[in-house]
mmJSON file of the N, C-alpha and C atoms, coordinates in Angstrom:
{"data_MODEL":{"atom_site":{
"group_PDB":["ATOM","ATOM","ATOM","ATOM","ATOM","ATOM","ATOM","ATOM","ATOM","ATOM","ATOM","ATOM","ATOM","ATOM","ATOM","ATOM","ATOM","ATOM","ATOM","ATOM","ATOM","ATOM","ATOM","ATOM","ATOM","ATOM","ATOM","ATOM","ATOM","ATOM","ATOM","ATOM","ATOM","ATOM","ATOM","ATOM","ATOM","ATOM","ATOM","ATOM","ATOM","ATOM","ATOM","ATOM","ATOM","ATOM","ATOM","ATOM","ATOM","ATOM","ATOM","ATOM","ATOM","ATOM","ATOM","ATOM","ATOM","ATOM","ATOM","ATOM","ATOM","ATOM","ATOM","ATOM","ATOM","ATOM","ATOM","ATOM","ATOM","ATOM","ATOM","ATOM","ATOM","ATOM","ATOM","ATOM","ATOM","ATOM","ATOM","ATOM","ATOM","ATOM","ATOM","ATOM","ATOM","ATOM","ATOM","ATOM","ATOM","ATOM","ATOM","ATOM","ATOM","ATOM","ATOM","ATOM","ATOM","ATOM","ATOM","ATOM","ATOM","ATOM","ATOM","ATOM","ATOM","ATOM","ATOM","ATOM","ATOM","ATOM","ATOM","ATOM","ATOM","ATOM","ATOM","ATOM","ATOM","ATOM","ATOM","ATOM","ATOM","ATOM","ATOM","ATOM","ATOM","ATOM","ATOM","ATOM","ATOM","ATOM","ATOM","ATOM","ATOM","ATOM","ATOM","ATOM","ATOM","ATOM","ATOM","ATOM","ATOM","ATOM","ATOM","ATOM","ATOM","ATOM","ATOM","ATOM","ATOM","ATOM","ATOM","ATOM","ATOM","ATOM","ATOM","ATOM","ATOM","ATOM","ATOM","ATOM","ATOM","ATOM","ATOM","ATOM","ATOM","ATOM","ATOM","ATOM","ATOM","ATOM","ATOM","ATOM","ATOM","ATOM","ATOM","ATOM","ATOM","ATOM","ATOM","ATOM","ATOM","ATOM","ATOM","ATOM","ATOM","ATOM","ATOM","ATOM","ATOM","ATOM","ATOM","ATOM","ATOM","ATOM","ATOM","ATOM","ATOM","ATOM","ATOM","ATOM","ATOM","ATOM","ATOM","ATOM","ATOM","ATOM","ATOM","ATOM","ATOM","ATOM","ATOM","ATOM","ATOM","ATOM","ATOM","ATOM","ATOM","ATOM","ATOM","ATOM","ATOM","ATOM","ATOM","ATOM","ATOM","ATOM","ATOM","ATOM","ATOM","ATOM","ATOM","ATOM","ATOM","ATOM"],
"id":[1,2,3,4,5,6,7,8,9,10,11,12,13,14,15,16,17,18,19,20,21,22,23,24,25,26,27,28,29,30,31,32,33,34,35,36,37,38,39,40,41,42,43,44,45,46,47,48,49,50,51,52,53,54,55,56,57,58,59,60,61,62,63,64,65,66,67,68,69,70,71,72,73,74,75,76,77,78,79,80,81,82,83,84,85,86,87,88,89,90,91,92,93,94,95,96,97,98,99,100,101,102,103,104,105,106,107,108,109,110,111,112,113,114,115,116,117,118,119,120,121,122,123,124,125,126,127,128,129,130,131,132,133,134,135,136,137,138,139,140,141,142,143,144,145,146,147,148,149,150,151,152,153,154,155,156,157,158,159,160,161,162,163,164,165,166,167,168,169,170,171,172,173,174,175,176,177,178,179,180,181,182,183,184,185,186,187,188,189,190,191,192,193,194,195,196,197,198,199,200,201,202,203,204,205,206,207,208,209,210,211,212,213,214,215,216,217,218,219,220,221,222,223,224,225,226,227,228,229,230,231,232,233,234],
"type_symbol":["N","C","C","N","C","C","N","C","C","N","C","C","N","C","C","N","C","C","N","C","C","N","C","C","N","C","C","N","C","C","N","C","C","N","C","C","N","C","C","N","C","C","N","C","C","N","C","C","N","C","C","N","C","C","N","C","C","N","C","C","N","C","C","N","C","C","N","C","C","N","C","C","N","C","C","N","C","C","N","C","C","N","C","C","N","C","C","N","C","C","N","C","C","N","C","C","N","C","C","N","C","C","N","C","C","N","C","C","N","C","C","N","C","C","N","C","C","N","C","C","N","C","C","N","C","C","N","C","C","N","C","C","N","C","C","N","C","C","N","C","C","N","C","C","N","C","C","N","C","C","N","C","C","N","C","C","N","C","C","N","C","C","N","C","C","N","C","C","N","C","C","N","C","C","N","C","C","N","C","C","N","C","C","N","C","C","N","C","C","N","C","C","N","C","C","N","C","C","N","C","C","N","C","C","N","C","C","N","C","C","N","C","C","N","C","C","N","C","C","N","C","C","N","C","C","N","C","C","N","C","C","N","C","C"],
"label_atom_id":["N","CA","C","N","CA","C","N","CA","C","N","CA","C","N","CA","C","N","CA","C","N","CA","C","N","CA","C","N","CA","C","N","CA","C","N","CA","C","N","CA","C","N","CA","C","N","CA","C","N","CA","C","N","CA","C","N","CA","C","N","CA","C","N","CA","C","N","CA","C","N","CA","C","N","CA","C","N","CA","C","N","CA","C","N","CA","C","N","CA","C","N","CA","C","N","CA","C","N","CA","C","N","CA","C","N","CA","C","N","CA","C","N","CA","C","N","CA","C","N","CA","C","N","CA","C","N","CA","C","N","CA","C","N","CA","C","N","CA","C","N","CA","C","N","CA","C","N","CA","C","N","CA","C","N","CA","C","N","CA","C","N","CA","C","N","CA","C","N","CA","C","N","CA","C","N","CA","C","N","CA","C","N","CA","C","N","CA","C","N","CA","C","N","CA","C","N","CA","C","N","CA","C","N","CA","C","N","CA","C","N","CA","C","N","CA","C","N","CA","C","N","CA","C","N","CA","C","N","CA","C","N","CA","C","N","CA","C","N","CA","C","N","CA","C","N","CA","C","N","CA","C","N","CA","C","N","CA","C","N","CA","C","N","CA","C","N","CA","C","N","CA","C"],
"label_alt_id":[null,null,null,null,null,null,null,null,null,null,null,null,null,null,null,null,null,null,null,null,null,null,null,null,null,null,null,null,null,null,null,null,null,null,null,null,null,null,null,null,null,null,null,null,null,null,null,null,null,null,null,null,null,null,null,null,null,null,null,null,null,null,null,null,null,null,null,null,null,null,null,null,null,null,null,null,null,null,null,null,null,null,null,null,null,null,null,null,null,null,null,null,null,null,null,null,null,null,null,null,null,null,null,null,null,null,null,null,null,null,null,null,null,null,null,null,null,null,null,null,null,null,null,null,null,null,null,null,null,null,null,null,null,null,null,null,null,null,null,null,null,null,null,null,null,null,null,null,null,null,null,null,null,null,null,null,null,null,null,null,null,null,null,null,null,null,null,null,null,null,null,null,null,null,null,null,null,null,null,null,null,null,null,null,null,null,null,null,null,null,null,null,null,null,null,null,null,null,null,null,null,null,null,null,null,null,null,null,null,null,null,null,null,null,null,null,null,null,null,null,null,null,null,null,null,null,null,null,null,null,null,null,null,null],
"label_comp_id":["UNK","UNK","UNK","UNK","UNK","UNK","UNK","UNK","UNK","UNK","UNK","UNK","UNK","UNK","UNK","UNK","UNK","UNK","UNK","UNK","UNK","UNK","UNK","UNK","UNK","UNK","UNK","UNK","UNK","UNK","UNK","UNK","UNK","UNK","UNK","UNK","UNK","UNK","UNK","UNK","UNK","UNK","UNK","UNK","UNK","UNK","UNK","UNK","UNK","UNK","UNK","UNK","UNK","UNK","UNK","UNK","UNK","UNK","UNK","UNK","UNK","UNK","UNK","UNK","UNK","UNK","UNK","UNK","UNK","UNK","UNK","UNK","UNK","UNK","UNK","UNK","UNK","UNK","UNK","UNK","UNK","UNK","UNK","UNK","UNK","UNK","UNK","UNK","UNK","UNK","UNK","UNK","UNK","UNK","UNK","UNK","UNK","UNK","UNK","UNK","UNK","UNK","UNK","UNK","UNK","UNK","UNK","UNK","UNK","UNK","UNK","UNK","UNK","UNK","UNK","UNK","UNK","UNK","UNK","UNK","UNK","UNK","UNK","UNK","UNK","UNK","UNK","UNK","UNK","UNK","UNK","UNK","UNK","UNK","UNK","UNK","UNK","UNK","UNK","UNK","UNK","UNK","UNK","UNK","UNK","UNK","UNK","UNK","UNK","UNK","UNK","UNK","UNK","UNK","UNK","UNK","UNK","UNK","UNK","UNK","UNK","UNK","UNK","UNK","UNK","UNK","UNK","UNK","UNK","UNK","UNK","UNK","UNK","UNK","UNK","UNK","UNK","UNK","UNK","UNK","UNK","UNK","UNK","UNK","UNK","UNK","UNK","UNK","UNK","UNK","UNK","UNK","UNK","UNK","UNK","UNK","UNK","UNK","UNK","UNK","UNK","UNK","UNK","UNK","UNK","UNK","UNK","UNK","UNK","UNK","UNK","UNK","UNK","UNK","UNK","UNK","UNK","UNK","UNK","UNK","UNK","UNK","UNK","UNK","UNK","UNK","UNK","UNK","UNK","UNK","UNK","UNK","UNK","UNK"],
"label_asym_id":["A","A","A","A","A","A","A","A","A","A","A","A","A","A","A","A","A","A","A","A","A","A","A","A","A","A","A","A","A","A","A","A","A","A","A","A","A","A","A","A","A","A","A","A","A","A","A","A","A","A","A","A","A","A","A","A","A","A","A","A","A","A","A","A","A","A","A","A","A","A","A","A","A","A","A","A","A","A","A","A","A","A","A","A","A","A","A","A","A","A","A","A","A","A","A","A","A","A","A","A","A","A","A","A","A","A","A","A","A","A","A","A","A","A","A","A","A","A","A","A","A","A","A","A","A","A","A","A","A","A","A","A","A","A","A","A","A","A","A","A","A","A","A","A","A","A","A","A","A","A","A","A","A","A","A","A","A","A","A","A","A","A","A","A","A","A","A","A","A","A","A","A","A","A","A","A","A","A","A","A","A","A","A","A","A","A","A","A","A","A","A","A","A","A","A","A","A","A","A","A","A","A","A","A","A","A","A","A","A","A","A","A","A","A","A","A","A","A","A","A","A","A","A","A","A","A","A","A","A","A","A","A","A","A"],
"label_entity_id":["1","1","1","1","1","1","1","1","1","1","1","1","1","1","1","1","1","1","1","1","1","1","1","1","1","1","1","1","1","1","1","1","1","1","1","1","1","1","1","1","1","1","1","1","1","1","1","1","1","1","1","1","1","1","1","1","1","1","1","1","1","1","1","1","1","1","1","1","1","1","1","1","1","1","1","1","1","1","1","1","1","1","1","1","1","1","1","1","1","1","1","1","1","1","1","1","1","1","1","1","1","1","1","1","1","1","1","1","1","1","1","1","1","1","1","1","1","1","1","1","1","1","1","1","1","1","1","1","1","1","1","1","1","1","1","1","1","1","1","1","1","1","1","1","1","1","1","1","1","1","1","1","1","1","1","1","1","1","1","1","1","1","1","1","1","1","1","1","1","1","1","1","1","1","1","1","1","1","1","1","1","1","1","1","1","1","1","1","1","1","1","1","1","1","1","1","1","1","1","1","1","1","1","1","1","1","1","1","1","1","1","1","1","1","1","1","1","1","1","1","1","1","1","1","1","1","1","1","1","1","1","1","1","1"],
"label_seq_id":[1,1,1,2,2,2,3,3,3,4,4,4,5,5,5,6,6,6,7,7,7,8,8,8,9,9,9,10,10,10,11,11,11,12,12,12,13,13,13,14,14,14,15,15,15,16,16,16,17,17,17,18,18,18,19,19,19,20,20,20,21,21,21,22,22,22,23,23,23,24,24,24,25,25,25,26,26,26,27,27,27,28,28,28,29,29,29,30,30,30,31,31,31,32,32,32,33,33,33,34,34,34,35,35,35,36,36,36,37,37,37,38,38,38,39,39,39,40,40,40,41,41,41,42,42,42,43,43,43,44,44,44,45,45,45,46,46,46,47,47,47,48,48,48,49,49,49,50,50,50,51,51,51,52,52,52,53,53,53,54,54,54,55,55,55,56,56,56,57,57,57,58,58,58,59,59,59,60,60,60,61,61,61,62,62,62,63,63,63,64,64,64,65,65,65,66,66,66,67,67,67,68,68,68,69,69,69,70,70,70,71,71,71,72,72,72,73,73,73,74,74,74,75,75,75,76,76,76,77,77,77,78,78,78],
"pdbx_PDB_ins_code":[null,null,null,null,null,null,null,null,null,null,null,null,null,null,null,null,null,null,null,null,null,null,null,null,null,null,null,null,null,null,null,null,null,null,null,null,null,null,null,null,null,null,null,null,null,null,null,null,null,null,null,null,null,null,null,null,null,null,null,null,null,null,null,null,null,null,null,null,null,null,null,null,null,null,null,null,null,null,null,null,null,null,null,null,null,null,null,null,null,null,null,null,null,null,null,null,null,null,null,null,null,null,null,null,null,null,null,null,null,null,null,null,null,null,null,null,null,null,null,null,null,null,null,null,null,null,null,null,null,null,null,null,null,null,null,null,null,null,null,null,null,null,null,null,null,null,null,null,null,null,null,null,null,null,null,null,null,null,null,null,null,null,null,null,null,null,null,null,null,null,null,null,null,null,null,null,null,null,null,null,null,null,null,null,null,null,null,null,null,null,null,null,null,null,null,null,null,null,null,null,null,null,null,null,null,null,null,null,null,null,null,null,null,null,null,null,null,null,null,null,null,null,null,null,null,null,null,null,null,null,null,null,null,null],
"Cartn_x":[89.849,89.366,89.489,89.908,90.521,88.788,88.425,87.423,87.808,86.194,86.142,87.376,86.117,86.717,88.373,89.505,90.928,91.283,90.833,91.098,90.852,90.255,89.793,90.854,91.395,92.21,93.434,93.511,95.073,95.908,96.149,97.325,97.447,96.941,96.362,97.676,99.344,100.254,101.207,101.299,102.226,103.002,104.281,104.75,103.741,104.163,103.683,103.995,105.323,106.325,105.86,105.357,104.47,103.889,103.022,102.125,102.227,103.754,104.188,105.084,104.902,106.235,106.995,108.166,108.996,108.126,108.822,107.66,108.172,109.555,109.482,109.184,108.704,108.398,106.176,106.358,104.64,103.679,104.195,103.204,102.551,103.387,102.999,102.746,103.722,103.546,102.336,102.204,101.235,99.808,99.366,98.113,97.987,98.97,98.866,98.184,98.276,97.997,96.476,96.463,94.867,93.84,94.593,93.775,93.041,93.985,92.958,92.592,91.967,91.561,89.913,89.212,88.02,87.435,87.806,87.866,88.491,88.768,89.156,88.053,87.179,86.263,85.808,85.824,85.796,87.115,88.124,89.164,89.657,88.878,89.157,87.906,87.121,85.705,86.735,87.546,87.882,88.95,89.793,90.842,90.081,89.055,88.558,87.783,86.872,86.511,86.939,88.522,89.263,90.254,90.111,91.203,92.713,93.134,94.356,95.219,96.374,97.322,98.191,99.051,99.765,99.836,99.903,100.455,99.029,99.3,98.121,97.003,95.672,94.256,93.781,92.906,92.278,92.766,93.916,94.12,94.751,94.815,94.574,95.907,96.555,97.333,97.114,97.715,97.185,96.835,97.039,97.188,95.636,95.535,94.429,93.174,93.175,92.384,92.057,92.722,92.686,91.614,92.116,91.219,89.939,89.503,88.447,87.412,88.259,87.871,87.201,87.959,87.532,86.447,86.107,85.306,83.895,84.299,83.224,82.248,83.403,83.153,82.167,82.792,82.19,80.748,80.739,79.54,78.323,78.285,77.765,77.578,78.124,78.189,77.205,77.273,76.603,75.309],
"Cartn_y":[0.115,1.48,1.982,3.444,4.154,4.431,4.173,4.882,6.23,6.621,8.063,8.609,8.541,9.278,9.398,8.327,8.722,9.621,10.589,11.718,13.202,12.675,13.948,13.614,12.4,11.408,12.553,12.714,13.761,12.809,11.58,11.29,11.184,11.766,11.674,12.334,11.98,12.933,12.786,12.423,11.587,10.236,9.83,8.934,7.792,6.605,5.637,5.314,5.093,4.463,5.294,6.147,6.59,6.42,5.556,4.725,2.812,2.829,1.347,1.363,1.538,1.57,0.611,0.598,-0.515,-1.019,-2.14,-2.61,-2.199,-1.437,-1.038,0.895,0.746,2.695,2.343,3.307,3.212,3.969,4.534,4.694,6.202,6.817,7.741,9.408,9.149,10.04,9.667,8.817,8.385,8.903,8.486,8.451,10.023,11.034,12.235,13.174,12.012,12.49,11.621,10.826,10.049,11.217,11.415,12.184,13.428,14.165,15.73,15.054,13.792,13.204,13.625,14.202,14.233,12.311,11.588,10.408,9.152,9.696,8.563,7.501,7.259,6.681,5.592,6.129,5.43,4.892,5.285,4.944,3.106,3.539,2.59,0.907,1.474,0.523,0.071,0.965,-0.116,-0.967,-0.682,-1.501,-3.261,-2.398,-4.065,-4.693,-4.018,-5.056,-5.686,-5.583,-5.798,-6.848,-6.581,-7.56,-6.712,-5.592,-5.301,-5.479,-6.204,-6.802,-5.622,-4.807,-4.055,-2.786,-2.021,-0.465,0.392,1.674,2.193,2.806,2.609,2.775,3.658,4.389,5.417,5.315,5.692,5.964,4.561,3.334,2.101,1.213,0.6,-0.405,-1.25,-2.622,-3.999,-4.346,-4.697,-4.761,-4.317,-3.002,-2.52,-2.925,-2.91,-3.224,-5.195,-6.204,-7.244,-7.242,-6.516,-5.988,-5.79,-4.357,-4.531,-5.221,-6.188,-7.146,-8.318,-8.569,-9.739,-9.03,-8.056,-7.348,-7.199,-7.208,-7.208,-8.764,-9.629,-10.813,-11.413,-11.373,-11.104,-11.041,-9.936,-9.26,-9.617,-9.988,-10.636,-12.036,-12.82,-14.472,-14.052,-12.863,-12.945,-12.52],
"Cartn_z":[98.319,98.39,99.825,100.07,100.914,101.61,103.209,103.879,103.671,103.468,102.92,104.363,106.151,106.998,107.415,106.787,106.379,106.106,104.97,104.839,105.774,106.23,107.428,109.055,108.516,110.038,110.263,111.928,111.664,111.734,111.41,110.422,109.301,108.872,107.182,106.591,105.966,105.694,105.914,107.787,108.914,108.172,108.692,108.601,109.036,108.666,109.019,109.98,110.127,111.223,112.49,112.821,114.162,114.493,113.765,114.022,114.533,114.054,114.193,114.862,116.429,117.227,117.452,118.008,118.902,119.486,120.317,121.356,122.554,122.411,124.302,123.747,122.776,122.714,123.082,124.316,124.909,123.845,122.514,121.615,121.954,122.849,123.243,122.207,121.179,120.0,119.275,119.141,118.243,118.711,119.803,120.612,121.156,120.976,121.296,119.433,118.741,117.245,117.328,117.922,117.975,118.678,119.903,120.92,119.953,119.178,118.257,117.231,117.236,115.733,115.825,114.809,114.927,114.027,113.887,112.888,113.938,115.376,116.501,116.344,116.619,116.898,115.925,114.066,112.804,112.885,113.308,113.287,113.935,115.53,116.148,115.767,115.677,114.722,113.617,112.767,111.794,111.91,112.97,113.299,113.938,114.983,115.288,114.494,113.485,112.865,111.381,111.494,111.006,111.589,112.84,113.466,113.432,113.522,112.875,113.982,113.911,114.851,115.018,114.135,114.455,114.655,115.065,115.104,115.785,115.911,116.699,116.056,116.263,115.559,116.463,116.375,117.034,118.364,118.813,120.035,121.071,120.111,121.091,120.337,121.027,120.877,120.559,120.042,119.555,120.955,121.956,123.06,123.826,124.018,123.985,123.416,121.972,121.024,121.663,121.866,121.945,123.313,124.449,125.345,125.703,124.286,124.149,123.408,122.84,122.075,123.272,124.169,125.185,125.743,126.136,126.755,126.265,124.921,124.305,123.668,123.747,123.837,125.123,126.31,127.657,128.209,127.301,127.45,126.942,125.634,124.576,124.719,126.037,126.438,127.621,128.137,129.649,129.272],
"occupancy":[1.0,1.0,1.0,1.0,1.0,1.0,1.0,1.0,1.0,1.0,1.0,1.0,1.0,1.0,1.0,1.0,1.0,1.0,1.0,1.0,1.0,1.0,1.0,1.0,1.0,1.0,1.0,1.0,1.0,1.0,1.0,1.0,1.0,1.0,1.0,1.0,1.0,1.0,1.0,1.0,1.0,1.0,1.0,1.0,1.0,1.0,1.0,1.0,1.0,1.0,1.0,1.0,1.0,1.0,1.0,1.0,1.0,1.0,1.0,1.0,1.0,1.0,1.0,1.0,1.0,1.0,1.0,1.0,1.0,1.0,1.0,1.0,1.0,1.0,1.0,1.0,1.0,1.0,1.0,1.0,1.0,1.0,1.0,1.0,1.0,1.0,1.0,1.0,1.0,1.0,1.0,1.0,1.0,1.0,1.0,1.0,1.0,1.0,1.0,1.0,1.0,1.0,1.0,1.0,1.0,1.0,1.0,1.0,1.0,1.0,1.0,1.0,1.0,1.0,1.0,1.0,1.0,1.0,1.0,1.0,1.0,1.0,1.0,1.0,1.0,1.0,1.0,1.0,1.0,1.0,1.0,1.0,1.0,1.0,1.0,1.0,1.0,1.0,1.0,1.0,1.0,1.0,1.0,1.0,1.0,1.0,1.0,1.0,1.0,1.0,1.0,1.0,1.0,1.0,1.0,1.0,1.0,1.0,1.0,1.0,1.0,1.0,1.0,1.0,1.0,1.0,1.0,1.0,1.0,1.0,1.0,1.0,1.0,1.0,1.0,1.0,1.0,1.0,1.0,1.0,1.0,1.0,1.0,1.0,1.0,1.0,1.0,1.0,1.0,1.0,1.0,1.0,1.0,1.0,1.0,1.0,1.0,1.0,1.0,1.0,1.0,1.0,1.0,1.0,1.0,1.0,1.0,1.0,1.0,1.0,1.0,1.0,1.0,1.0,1.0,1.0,1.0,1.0,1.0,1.0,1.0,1.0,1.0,1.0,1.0,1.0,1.0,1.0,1.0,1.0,1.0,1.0,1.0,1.0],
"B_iso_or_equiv":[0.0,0.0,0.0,0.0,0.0,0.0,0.0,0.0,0.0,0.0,0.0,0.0,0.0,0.0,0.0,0.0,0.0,0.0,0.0,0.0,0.0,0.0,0.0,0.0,0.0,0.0,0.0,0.0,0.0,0.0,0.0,0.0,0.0,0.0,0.0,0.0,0.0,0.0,0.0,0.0,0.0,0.0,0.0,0.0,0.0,0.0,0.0,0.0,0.0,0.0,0.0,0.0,0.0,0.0,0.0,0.0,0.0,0.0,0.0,0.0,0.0,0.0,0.0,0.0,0.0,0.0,0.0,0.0,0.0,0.0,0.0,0.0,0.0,0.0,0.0,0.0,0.0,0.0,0.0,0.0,0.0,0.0,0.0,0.0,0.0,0.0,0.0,0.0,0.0,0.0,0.0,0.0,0.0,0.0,0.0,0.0,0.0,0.0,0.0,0.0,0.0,0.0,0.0,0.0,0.0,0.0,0.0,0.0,0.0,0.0,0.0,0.0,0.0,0.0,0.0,0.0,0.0,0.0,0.0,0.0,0.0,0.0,0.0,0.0,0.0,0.0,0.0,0.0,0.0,0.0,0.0,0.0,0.0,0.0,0.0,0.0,0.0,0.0,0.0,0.0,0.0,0.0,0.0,0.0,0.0,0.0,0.0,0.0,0.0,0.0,0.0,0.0,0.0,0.0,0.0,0.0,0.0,0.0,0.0,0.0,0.0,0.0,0.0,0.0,0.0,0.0,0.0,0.0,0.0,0.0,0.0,0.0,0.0,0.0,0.0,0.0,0.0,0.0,0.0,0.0,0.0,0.0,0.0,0.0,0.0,0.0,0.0,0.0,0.0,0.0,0.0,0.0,0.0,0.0,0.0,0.0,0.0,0.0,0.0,0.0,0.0,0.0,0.0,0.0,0.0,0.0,0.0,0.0,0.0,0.0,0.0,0.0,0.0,0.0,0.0,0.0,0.0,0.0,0.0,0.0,0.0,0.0,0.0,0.0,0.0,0.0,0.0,0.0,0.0,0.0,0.0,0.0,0.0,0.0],
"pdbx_formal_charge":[null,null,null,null,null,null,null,null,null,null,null,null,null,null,null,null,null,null,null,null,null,null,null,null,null,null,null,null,null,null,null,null,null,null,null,null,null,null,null,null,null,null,null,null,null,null,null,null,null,null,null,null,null,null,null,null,null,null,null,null,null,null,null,null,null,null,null,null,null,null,null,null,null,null,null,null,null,null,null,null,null,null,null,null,null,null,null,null,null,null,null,null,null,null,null,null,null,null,null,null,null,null,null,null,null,null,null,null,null,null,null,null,null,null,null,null,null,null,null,null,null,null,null,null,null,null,null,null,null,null,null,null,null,null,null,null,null,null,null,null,null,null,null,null,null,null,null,null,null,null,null,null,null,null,null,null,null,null,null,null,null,null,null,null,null,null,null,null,null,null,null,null,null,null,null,null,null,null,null,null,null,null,null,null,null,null,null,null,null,null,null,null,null,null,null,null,null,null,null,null,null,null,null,null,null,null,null,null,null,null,null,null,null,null,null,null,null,null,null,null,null,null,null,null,null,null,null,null,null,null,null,null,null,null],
"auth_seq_id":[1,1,1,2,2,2,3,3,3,4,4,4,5,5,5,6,6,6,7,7,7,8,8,8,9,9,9,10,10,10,11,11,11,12,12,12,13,13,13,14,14,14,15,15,15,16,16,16,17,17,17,18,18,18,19,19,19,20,20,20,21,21,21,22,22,22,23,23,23,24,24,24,25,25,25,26,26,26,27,27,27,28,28,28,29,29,29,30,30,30,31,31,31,32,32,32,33,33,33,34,34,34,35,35,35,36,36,36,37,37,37,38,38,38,39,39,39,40,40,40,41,41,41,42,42,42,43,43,43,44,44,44,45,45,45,46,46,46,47,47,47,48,48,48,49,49,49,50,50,50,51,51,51,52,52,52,53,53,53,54,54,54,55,55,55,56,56,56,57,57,57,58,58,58,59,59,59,60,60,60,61,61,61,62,62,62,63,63,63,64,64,64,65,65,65,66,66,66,67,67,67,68,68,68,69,69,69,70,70,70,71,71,71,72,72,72,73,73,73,74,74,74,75,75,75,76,76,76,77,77,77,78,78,78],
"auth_comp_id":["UNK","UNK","UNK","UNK","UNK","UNK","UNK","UNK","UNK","UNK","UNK","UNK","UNK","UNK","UNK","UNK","UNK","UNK","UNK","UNK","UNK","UNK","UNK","UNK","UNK","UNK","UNK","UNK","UNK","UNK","UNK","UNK","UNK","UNK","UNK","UNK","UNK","UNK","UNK","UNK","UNK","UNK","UNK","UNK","UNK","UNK","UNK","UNK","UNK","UNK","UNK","UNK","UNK","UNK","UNK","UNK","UNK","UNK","UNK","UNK","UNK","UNK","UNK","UNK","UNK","UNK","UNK","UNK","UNK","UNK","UNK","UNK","UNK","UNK","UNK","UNK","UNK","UNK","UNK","UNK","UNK","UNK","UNK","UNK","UNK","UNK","UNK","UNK","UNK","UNK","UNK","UNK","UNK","UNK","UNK","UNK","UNK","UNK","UNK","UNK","UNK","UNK","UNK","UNK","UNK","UNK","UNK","UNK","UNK","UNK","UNK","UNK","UNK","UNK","UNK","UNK","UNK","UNK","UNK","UNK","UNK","UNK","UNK","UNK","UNK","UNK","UNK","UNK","UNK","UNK","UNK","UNK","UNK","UNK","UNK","UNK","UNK","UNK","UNK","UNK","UNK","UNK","UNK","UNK","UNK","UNK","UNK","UNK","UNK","UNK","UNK","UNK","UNK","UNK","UNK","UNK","UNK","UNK","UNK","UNK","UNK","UNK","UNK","UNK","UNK","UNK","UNK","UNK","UNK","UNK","UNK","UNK","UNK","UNK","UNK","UNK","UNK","UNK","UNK","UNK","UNK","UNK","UNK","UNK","UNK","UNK","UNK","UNK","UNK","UNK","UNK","UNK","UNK","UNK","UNK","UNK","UNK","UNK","UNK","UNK","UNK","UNK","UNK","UNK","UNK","UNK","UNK","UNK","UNK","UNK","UNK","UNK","UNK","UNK","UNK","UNK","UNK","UNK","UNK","UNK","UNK","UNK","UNK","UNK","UNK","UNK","UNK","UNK","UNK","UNK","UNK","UNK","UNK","UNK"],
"auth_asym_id":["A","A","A","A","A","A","A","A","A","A","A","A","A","A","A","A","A","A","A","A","A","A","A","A","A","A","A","A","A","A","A","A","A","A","A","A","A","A","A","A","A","A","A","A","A","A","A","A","A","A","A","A","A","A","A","A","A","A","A","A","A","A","A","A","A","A","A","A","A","A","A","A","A","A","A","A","A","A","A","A","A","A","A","A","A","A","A","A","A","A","A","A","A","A","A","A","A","A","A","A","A","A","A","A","A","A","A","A","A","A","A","A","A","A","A","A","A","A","A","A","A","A","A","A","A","A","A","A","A","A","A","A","A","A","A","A","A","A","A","A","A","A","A","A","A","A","A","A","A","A","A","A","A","A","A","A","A","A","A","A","A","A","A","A","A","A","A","A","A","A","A","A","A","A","A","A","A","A","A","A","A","A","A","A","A","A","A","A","A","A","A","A","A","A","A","A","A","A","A","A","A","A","A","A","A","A","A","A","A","A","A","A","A","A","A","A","A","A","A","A","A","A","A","A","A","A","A","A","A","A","A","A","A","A"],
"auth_atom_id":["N","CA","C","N","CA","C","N","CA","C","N","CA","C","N","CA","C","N","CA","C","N","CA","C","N","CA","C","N","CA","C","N","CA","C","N","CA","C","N","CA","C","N","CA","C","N","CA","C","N","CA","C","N","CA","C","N","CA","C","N","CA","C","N","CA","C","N","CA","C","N","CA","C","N","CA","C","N","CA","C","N","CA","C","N","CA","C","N","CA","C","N","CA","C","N","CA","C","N","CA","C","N","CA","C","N","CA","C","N","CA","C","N","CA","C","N","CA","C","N","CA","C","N","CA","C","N","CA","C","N","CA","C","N","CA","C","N","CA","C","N","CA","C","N","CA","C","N","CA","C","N","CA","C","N","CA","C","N","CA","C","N","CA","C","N","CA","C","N","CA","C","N","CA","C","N","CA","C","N","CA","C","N","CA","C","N","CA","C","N","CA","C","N","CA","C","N","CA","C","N","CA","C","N","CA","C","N","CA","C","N","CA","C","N","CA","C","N","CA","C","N","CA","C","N","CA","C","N","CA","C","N","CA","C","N","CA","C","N","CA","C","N","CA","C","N","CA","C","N","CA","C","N","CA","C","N","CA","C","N","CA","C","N","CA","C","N","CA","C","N","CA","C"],
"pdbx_PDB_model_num":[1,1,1,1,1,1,1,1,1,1,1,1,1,1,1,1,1,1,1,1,1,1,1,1,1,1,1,1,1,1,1,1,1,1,1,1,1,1,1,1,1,1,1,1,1,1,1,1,1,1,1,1,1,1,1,1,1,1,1,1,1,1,1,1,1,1,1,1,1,1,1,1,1,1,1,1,1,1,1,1,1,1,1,1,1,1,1,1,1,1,1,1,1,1,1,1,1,1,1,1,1,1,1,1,1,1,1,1,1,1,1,1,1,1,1,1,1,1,1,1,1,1,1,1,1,1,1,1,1,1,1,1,1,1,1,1,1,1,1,1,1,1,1,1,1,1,1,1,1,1,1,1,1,1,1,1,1,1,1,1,1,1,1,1,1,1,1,1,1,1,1,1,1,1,1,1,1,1,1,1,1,1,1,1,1,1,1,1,1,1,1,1,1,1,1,1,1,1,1,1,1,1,1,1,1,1,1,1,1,1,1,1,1,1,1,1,1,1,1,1,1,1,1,1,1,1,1,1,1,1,1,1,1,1]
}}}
């Protein structure tokens, strides 16, 4: 079952594949469609607590996302 806040996502329509870049493309289309998302935020919560390895979630890269993943790890040890 589809999270309700998806439908309100401005990629809600969009290709997929803009969301799943190359790895030498900086994802920069994508994250300019994150940035006017009113649903960024549900967006990015469900990618991490999901674990999602590929493509871009509210605004953030796998990369990113792994990031604030340690960070938040970190934090939670100290």
């Amino acid at each position: 079952m589809q999270p309700s806040w998806r439908r309100r996502a401005a990629c809600a329509g969009l290709a997929a594949d803009l969301f799943f870049p190359d790895d030498d493309d900086p994802a920069t289309a994508a994250k300019a469609v994150c940035g006017r998302c009113e649903v960024r935020v549900q967006c990015l919560d469900h990618a991490l607590s999901r674990r999602e390895r590929a493509g871009v979630w509210g605004g953030t890269t796998e990369r990113e996302r792994r990031r604030i993943l340690r960070r938040r790890r970190r934090r939670r040890s100290a």
